[in-house]
MARKOL-552131 format. One record per residue (C-alpha): x, y, z. Coordinates in steps of 0.02 Angstrom, whole numbers, plus 50000, padded with zeros to 5 digits. Last residue first. Layout:
N
XYZ ...
REM end
This chain:
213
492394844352553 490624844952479 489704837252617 490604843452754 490074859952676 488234855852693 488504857052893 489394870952901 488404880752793 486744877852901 487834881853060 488394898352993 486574903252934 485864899553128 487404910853183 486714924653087 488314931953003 489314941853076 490854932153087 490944927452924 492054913052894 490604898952893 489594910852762 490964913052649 491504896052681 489744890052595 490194901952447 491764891152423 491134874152431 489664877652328 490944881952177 491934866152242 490354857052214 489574861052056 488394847152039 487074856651967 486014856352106 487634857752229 487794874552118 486044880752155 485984876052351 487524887752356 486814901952264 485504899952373 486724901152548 487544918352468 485794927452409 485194923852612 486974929652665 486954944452552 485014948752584 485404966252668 486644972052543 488354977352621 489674964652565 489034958952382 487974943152368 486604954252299 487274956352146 487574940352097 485874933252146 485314934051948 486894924351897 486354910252020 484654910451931 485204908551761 486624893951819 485234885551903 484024887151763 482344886551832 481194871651908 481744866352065 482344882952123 481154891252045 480274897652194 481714902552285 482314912352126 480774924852141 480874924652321 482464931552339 482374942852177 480694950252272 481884952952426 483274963552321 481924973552226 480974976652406 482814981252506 483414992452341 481895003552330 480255003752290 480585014552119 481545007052045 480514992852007 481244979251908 481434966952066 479604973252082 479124966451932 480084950651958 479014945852104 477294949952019 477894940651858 478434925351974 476754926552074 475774924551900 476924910751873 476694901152028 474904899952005 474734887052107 473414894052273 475134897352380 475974905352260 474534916752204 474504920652413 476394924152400 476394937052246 474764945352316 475804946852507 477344954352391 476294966252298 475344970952462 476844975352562 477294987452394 475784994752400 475884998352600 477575005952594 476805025552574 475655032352430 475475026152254 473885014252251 473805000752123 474254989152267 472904994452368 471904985552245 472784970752215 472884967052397 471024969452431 470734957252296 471914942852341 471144945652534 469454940852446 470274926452350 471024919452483 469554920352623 470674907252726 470394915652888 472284920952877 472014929552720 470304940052744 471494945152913 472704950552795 471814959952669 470834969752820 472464975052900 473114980552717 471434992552715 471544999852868 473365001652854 473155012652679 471765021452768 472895027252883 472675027953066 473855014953106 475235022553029 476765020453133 476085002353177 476114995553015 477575001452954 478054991153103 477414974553064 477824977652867 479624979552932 479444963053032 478484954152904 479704956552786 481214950952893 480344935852968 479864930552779 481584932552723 482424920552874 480704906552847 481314906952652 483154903752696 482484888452802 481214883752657 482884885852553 483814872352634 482134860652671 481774861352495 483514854752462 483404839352554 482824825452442 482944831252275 484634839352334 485394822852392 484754814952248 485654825352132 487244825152260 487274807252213 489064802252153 490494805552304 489324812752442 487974799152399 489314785152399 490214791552568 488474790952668 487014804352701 485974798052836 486974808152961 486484822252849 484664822752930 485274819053092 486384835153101 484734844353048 
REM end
């Protein structure tokens, strides 16, 4: 990445951090994206393998595989359905993999609406509503209200939720967009100064904040 911003001279830190973020911001929040994903998968990974026998995990094994072979709108199916169901983690898993595969074929409002209902959903729990708002705003990063979006990762920038740093490194992506540096400047050092923070997540920040200093 350090060769990336090598590019970067004194003029486009001083006047062009528009451009800057047309051309590199995508690769920002595809890293945060990659960091959410892991998580997700991870906890869907072993929900999966505590209930192997269900019928729920029957079913969400079958969605995926329908996915991976490129059998979209079969897995999109499968998903939908088991997401109307009411038992265990598996609906929830299936919301989120429906909201990514209707990303993935364009119809990036549909999976906006699916994201945001679950951010709405008491009921899930804090991780899910606090993942779907991750993914919700990654997805309009390019397209949204910066200031809107930044507002709606407020909350779960505070010390203690389990997508702070990941809410913390969009928020600053969203104020370089809007050429709000200083404001990036400080959430970036709230990464850089935390010392547990994902290392990976420290080095990002450090090297955007040379930008902005």
């Amino acid at each position: 990445m350090s060769d990336i911003f090598r590019e970067v001279d004194e003029e486009v830190r001083r006047e062009h951090y528009g451009r800057l973020w047309k051309r590199y911001g995508k690769y920002v929040i595809g890293i945060a994206a990659v960091i959410v994903v892991a998580v997700a998968g991870y906890q869907g990974w072993t929900h999966w393998r505590q209930s192997a026998l269900d019928d729920q995990a029957a079913a969400y094994a079958q969605a995926v595989e329908l996915a991976e072979s490129g059998q979209t709108q079969a897995a999109l199916e499968r998903y939908t359905a088991l997401a109307d169901k009411d038992l265990g983690g598996y609906p929830t898993l299936a919301r989120f993999q429906a909201a990514q595969l209707r990303a993935e074929q364009g119809d990036v409002a549909g999976a906006l609406a699916a994201w945001d209902g679950i951010a709405s959903d008491g009921s899930v729990g804090q991780i899910w509503q606090d993942l779907a708002t991750i993914f919700s705003v990654m997805h309009q990063v390019d397209t949204g209200d910066a200031a809107a979006l930044e507002s709606r990762l407020q909350p779960l920038m505070q010390p203690g939720r389990p997508f702070a740093i990941t809410a913390i490194e969009l928020s600053a992506t969203l104020a370089l967009k809007q050429g709000a540096n200083q404001r990036a400047a400080e959430l970036l050092r709230q990464i850089t100064d935390n010392a547990q923070a994902p290392q990976a997540a420290r080095a990002r920040a450090s090297q955007l904040l040379r930008l902005v200093q």
